[in-house]
Each structure stands twice: as C-alpha cells, then as structure tokens.
N, C-alpha and C positions, 0 to 999 in steps of 0.2 A: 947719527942723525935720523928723526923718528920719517916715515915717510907715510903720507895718508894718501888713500884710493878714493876717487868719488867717482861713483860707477851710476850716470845719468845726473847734467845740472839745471834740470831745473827747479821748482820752488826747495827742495829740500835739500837738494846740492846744492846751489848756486849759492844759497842762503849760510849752509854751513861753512862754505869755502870760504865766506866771507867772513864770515865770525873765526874761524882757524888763522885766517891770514890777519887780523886785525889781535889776534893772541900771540903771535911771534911764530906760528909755521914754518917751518925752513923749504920742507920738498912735498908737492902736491900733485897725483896724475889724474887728470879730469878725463874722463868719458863718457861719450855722446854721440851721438849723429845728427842731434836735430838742430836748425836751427829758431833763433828768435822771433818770437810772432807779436803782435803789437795786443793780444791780449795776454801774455808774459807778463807783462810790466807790474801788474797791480801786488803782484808776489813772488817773484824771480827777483834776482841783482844784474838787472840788465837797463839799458836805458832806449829812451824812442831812436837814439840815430845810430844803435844797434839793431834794427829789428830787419832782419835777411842774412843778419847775418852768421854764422854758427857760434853755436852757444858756447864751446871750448874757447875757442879764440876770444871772443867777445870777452868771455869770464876773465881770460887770462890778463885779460886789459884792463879789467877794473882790480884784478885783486894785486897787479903789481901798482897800480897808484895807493892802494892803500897799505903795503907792504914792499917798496921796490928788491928787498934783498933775499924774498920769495920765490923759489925757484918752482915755475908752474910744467910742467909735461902736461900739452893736449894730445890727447886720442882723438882722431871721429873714425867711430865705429859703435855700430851696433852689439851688443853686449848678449851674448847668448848663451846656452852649455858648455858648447865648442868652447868657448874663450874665457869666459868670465873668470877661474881660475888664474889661469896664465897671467893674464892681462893686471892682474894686479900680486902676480909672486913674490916679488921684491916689497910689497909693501905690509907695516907693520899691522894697518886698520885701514877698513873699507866702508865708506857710507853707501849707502843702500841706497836710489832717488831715483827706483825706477818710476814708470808712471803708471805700468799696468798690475793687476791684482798677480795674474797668473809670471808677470817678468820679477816682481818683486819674490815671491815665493820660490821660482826657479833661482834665485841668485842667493838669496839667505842660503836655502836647502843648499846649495853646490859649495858655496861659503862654508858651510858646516863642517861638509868632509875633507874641506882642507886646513880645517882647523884656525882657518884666519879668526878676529876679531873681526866683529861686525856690528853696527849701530843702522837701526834701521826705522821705520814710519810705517804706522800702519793705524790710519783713522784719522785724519786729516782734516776729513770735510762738516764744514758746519762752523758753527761760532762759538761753540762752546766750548768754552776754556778749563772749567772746573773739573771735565770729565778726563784731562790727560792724567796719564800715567808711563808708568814705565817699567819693565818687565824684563829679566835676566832670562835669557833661556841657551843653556849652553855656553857658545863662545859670540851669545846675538844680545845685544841690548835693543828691544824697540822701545818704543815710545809715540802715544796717540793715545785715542782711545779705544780703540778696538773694535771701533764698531761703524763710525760712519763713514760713511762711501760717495765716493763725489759722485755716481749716478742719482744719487736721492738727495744730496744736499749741495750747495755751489759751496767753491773752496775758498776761505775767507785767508786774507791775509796773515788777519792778526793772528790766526790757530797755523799756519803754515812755520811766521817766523817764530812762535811759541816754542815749536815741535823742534825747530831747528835748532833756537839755542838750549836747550834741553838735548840734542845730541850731543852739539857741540863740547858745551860743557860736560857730557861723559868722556869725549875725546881729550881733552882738556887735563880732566882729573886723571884718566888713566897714564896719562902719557907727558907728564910734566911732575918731573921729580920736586920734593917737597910741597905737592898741593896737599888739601887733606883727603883723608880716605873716604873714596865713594861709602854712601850708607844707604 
C-alpha cells in the first residue's frame, strides 16, 4: 500500500490531498501547524465554518467525505531539519506545500539526501497559466514557473489549483500501476 507525505496543507497540499483522495489514495500523513484563516478559502480545500480551526484536522474531514476508506494520519508540527526526514520515513512520496522560499528549499535539499521522492511548487503567484512547467531534478519533480513570487504578484486560485493537479497527476502516474509512462 503506496503511502504519501504532505509536508504543509495549504493551497498546494490541501489541494493535492484532495485530488489524491478523490484518485483512490489509500494512506495519507498530513503535516502542519497552522491553522485556517478566512482568507484560505479562495484557494485551500477548506471551508468558512472551518476557519480556527487546524488545517490537519479540518483536511482530514473533508478528504474522508470525499473518500471515507482513506486512511488520513494528522501531524501538527512544525516541519524543520530536525524532523522533516523522519517525519515522513515510512512513506513512499512527499509533497512539498511549504509556504516560505527558504522552508521550501530546506525540505527538498533534506529530501534529496534521503533519497525520498519528492514533487514540489515553485512559482505560483500571478495568473499565468501558460508559463507552468515542470522539471525532474534528481529524486524532486517541481512544477510552476520558476519565477513568480507571491511578494510581487497575489496568488491566484486558478495557478494554485493548476500547479496542484499537475503534481498530483505525477503522483498518480508514478504510483499507480498500469497508467501510462510519465513523458
């Protein structure tokens, strides 16, 4: 049974967990600290009489309505060096959904030297669609465009849930016998 790590859920986790469990997922470990804020909504998998409350939990309540035979494991913790390995040993693939430039970097890098599988975001912000891409580099698949930065652009739904199924779908293909071969 394939097991997937989502290490931070908001827009790029929440988003993937949701498209994984609505694929047939069987075992999911979500990790996080934070909880739901009421500007989440417009691109997270959360809803308004969720907002206070943590985003593991919360997730794990909407991804068993759309999957009840989904077994979800919440973490809240914060995701650092110290841990970030550990914290997802057992599992086959790890999504990447940190929020910061320097947490995202730390987690890939650390991911590297453990050899896990990793699918990850990087460029996000803005509305352009045309400019995603996606890129093998070692044992990491990103996917964005490389370049914009929610400092300089606001972070548009529609490029959020883009990016997500475009992970998703690598998780998907890798990890689901007889699809067709990633190209």
């Amino acid at each position: 049974m394939i097991r997937i790590g989502i290490a931070g859920v908001g827009g790029i986790g929440s988003n993937v967990a949701a498209l994984l469990a609505r694929a047939g997922a069987e075992k999911l470990r979500i990790v996080d600290f934070d909880r739901v804020e009421l500007c989440n909504l417009n691109r997270q998998y959360y809803f308004p009489d969720q907002v206070g409350g943590l985003k593991t939990r919360m997730l794990k309540r909407n991804l068993l309505r759309i999957n009840p035979d989904l077994t979800v494991e919440c973490v809240e913790e914060k995701i650092d060096r110290s841990c970030a390995v550990s914290r997802f040993d057992d599992c086959d693939c790890v999504v990447e959904g940190m929020d910061t430039l320097s947490d995202k970097q730390m987690f890939v890098e650390t991911m590297a030297e453990s050899g896990r599988h990793v699918v990850s975001a990087s460029g996000i912000a803005g509305e352009n669609l045309t400019c995603i891409r996606t890129r093998k580099i070692g044992n990491c698949h990103i996917v964005g465009d490389f370049e914009s930065d929610a400092a300089d652009f606001p972070i548009s739904p529609q490029k959020v849930l883009m990016v997500s199924l475009l992970l998703a779908d690598i998780i998907i293909r890798t990890y689901n016998p007889g699809s067709p071969e990633e190209t």
